[in-house]
C-alpha positions as CSV (number, residue, x, y, z in Angstrom):
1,X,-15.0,-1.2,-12.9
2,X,-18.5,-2.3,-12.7
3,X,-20.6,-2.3,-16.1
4,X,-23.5,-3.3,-17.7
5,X,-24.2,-4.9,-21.0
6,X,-27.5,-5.3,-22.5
7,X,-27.0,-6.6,-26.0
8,X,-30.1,-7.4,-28.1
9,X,-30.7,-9.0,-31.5
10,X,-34.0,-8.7,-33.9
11,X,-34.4,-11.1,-36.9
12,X,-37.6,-9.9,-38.7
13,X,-38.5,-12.9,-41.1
14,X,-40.1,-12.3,-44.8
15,X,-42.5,-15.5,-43.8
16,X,-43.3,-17.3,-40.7
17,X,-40.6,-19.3,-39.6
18,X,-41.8,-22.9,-38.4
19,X,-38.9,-24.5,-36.7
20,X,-35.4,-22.8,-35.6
21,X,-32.6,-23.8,-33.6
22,X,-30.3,-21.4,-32.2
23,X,-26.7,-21.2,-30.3
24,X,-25.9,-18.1,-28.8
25,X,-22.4,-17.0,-26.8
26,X,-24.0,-14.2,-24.7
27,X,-22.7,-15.0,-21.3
28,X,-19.5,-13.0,-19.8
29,X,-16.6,-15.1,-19.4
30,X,-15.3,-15.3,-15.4
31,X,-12.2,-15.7,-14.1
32,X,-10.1,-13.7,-11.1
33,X,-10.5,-10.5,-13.2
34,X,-14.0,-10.7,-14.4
35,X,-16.7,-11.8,-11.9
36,X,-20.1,-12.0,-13.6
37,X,-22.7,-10.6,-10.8
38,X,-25.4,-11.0,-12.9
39,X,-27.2,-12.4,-16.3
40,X,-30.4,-12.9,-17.9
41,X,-31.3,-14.3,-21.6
42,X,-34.7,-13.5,-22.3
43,X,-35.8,-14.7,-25.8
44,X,-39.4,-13.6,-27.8
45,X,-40.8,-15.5,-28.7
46,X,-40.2,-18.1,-25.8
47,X,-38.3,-21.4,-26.6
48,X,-40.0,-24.9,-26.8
49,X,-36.5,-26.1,-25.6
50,X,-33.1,-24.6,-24.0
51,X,-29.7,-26.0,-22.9
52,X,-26.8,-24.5,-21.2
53,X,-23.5,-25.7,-21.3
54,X,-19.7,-25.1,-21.9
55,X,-18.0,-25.5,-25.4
56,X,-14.2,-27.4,-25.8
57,X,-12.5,-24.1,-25.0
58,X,-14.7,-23.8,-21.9
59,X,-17.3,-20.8,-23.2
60,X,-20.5,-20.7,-21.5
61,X,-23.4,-21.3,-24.3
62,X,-26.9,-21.9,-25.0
63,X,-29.1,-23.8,-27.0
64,X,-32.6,-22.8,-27.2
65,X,-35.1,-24.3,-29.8
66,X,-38.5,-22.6,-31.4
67,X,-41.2,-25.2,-32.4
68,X,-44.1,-22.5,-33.2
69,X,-44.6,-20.4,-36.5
70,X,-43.0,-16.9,-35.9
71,X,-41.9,-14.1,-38.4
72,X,-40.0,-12.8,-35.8
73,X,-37.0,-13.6,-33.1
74,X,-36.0,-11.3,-30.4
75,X,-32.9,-11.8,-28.2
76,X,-31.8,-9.8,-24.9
77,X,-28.7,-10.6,-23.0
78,X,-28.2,-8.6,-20.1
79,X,-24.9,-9.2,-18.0
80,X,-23.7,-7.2,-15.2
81,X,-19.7,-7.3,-14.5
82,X,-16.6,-6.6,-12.5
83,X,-13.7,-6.1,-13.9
84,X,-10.3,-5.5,-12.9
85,X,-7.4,-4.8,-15.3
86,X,-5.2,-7.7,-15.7
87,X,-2.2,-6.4,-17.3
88,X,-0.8,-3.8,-15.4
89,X,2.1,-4.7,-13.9
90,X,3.2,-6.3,-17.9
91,X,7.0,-6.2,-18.6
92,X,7.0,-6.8,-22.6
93,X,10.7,-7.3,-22.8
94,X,11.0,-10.0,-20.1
95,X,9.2,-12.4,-22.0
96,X,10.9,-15.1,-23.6
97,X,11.8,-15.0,-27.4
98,X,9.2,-15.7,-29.6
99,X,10.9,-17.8,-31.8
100,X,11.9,-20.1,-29.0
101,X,8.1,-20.2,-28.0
102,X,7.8,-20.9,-31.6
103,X,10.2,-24.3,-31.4
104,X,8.8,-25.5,-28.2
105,X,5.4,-25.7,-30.0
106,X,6.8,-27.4,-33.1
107,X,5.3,-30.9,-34.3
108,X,7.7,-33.9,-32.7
109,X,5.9,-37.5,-33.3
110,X,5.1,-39.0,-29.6
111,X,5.5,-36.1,-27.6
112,X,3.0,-34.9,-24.6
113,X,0.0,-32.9,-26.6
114,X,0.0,-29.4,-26.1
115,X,-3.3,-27.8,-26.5
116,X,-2.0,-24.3,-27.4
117,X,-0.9,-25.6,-30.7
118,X,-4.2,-25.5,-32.0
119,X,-4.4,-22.0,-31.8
120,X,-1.4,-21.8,-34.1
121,X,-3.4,-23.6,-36.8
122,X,-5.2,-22.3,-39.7
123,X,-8.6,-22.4,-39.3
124,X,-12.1,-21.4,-41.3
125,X,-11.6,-17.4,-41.2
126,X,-8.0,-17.2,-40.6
127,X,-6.2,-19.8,-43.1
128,X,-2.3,-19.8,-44.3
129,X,-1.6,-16.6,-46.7
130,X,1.9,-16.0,-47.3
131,X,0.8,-12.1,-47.4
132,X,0.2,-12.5,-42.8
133,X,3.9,-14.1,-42.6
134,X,5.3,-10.8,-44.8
135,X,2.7,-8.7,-42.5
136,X,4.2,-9.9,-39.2
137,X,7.9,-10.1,-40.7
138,X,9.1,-6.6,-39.5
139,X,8.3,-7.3,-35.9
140,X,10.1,-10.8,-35.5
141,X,13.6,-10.2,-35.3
142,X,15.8,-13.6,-33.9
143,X,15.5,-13.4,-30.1
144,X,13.2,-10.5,-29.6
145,X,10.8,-11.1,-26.8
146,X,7.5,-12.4,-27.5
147,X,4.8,-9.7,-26.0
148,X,7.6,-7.0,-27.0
149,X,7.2,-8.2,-30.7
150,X,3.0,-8.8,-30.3
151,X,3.1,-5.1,-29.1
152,X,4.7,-3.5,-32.4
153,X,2.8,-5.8,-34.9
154,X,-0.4,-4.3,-32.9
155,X,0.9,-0.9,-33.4
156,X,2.1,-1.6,-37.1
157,X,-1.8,-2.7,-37.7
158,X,-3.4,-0.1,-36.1
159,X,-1.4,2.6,-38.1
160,X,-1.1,0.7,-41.6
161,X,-5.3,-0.3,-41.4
162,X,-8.4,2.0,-41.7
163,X,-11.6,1.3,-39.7
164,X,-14.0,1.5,-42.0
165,X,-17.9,0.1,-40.7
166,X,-18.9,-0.3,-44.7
167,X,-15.9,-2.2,-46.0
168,X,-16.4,-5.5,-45.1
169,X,-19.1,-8.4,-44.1
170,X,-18.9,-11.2,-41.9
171,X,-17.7,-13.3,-44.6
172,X,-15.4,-10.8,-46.4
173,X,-12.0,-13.2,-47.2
174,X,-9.0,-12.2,-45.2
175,X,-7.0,-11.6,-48.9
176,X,-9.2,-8.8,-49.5
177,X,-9.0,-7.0,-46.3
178,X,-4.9,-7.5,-46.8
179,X,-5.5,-5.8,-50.5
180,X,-7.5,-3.0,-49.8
181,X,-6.2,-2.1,-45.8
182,X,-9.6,-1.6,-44.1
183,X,-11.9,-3.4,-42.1
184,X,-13.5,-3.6,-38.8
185,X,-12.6,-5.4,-35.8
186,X,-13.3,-8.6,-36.5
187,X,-10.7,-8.5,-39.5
188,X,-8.0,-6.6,-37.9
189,X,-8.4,-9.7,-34.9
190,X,-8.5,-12.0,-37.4
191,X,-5.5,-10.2,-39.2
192,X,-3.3,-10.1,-35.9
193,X,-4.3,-13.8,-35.3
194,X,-3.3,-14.9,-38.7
195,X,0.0,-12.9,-39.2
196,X,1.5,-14.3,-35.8
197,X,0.5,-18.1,-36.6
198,X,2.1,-18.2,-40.1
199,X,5.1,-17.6,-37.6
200,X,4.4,-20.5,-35.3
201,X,2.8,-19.1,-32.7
202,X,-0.5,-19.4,-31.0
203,X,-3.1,-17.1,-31.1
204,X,-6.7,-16.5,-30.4
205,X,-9.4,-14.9,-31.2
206,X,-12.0,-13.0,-28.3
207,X,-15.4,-12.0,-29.0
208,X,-16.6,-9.0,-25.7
209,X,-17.0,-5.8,-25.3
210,X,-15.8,-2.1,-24.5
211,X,-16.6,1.2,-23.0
212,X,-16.8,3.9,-25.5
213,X,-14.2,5.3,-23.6
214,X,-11.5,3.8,-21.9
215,X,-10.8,4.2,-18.6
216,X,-7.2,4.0,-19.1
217,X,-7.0,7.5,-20.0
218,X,-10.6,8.4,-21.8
219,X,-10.0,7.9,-25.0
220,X,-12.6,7.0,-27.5
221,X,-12.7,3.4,-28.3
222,X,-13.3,2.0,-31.8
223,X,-15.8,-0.4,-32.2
224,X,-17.8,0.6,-28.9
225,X,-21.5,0.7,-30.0
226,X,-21.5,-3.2,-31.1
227,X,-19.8,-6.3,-30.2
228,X,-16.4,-6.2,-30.5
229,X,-13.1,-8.1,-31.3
230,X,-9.4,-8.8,-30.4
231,X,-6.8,-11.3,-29.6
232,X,-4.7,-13.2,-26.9
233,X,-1.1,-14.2,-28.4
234,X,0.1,-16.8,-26.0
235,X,3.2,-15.6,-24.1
236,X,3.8,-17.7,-21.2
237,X,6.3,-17.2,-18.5
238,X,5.4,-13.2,-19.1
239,X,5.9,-11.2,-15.9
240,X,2.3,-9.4,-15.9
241,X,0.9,-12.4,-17.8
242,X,-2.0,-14.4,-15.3
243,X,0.2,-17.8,-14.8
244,X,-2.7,-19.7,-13.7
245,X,-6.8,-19.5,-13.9
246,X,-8.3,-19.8,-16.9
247,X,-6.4,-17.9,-19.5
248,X,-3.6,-18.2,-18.3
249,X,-0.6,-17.5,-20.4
250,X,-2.9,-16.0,-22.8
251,X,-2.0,-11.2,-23.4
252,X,-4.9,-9.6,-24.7
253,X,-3.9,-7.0,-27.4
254,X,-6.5,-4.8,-29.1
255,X,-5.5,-3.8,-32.3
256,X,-8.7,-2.0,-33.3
257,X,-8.0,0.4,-30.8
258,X,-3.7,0.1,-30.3
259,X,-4.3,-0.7,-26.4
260,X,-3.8,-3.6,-23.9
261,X,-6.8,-4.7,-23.0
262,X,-7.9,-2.8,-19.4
263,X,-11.2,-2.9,-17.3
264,X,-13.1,-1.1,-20.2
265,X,-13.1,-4.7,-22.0
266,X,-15.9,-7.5,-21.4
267,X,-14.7,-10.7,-22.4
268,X,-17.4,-13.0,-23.8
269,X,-15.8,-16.2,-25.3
270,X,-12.2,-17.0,-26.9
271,X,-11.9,-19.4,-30.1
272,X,-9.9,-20.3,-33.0
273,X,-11.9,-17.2,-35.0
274,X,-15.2,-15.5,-35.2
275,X,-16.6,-18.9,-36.4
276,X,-16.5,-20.6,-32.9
277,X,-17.7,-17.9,-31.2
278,X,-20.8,-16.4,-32.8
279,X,-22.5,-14.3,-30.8
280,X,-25.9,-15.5,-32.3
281,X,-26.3,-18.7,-35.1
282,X,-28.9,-21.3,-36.1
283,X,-30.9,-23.1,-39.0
284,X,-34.5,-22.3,-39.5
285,X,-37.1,-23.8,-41.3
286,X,-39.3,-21.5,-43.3
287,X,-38.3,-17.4,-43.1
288,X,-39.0,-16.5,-46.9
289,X,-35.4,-16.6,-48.1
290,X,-34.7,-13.2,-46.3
291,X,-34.6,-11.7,-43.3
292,X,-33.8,-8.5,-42.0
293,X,-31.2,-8.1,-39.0
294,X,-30.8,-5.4,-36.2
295,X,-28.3,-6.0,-33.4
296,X,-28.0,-2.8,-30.3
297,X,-25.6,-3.0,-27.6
298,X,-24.8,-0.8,-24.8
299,X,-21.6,-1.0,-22.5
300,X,-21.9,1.5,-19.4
301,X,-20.7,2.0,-15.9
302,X,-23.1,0.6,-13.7
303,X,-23.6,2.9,-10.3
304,X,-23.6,0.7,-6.8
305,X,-27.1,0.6,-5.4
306,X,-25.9,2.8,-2.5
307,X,-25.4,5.4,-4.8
308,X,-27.5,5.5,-7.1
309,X,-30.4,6.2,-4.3
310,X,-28.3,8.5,-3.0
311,X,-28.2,10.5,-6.1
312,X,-31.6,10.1,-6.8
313,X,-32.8,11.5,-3.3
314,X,-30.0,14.4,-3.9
315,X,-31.7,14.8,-7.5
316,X,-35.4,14.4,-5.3
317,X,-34.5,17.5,-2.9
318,X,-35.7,17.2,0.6
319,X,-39.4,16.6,1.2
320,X,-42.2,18.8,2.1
321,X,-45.5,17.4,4.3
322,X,-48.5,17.9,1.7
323,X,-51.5,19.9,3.4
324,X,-53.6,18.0,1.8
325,X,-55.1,14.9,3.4
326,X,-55.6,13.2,0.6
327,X,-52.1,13.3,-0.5
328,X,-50.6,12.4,2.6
């Protein structure tokens, strides 16, 4: 599937702004399964200053830096991507059991560091609430296979959880979207994150996008029309799991929309929660104490050169010698 992104954000400032500094994850992630053919960051006004380079987890980023007064901040990512599903051939119940994934990844003093155990840490969005170990309960049986178990507590969160736009903010506490069952994608991610690491297990969080519908089958996708969210559980030895590349190991599971992860979904960056991957963040000087924010992305199936000016000549019909000089 080849498909284009354009995602822009609009801060309109109540007063000039006089000095900013800004980190944005825009740019796709690559890997076997997702080559990035093409992307641009255009930024209005221009930076003074800009930076690219990779984060500890390995997610492209950029710094860019505004030294001029401006009451307003425009920023356009375009990207242009292949992707190819990477779970197809998946075999849930021939992964191993989760709770001896779980011991393996238990704290002994002096042994080799494994870097997956950070992801079963708390962290600033997803901490330790005894309500995500009671959540994930019913889907961790002794011995049951690890991706076979991520699948139903997917399942169980998609069903028992409404999507609701208005319910929550960026910042809503993870207690309240437990109380009151609704939320958007970011919460449900950060829900399915949480739930499987009060259990031991790693588990990250992904910041992309989606087709509106998938192609795996058409249906409409949740959470289409902005950026969206969802997870990786670590399940390693998993026949239909990549074992090597970068993320390796790693199953994508979408409980927004109760689906693996196919070549409708952009990956952007992967993190602890929504806090390391931020689409767009930064400290200003100046601004009024308020701002107003607009954010537009579109996700679409991008046409092969080849055919698109086929199409358009088809569209054109066949051409007729003008009988007037001048238009010749």
């Amino acid at each position: 599937m080849l498909l284009e992104i354009v995602h822009e954000t609009r801060y309109d400032y109540a007063a000039p702004v006089s000095l900013a500094h800004h980190l944005a994850h825009l740019q796709p992630m690559e890997d076997a399964h997702q080559q990035l053919l093409a992307f641009d960051l255009d930024v209005e006004p221009a930076p003074a200053q800009r930076r690219d380079s990779r984060d500890a987890m390995g997610n492209a980023q950029r710094h860019f830096s505004l030294v001029l007064p401006h009451d307003r901040l425009r920023v356009r990512a375009g990207s242009r991507v292949r992707v190819q599903p990477r779970f197809g051939d998946l075999q849930p119940a021939q992964s191993p059991a989760w709770d001896v994934v779980a011991e393996r990844l238990r704290y002994v003093a002096r042994a080799p560091f494994r870097p997956e155990v950070e992801f079963a840490m708390p962290s600033p969005y997803v901490p330790r609430l005894e309500a995500l170990r009671d959540l994930a309960a019913p889907s961790l049986p002794p011995g049951r296979p690890l991706a076979e178990a991520a699948l139903e507590l997917m399942h169980r969160i998609h069903a028992d959880f409404a999507y609701d736009s208005e319910s929550t903010e960026i910042d809503t506490p993870l207690a309240q979207v437990l109380e009151h069952r609704r939320g958007v994608c970011q919460d449900f991610a950060h829900l399915m994150t949480g739930a499987l690491r009060m259990w031991g297990l790693p588990a990250r969080y992904v910041s992309g996008y989606l087709l509106t519908h998938a192609p795996e089958g058409g249906a409409a996708m949740l959470g289409a029309d902005a950026s969206h969210a969802w997870v990786q559980v670590w399940c390693p030895g998993t026949p239909g799991v990549p074992a090597e590349g970068l993320g390796a190991g790693w199953l994508d599971l979408d409980p927004t929309n109760d689906v693996v992860p196919g070549s409708g979904h952009v990956r952007l960056a992967v993190g602890r929660d929504y806090a390391d991957v931020t689409p767009l963040r930064g400290v200003i000087r100046g601004g009024g104490g308020s701002h107003t924010l607009s954010v537009a992305v579109r996700t679409r199936v991008a046409k092969a050169a080849a055919e698109a000016a086929a199409e358009a000549a088809a569209e054109a019909g066949p051409r007729v010698a003008s009988v007037n000089p001048q238009e010749s």
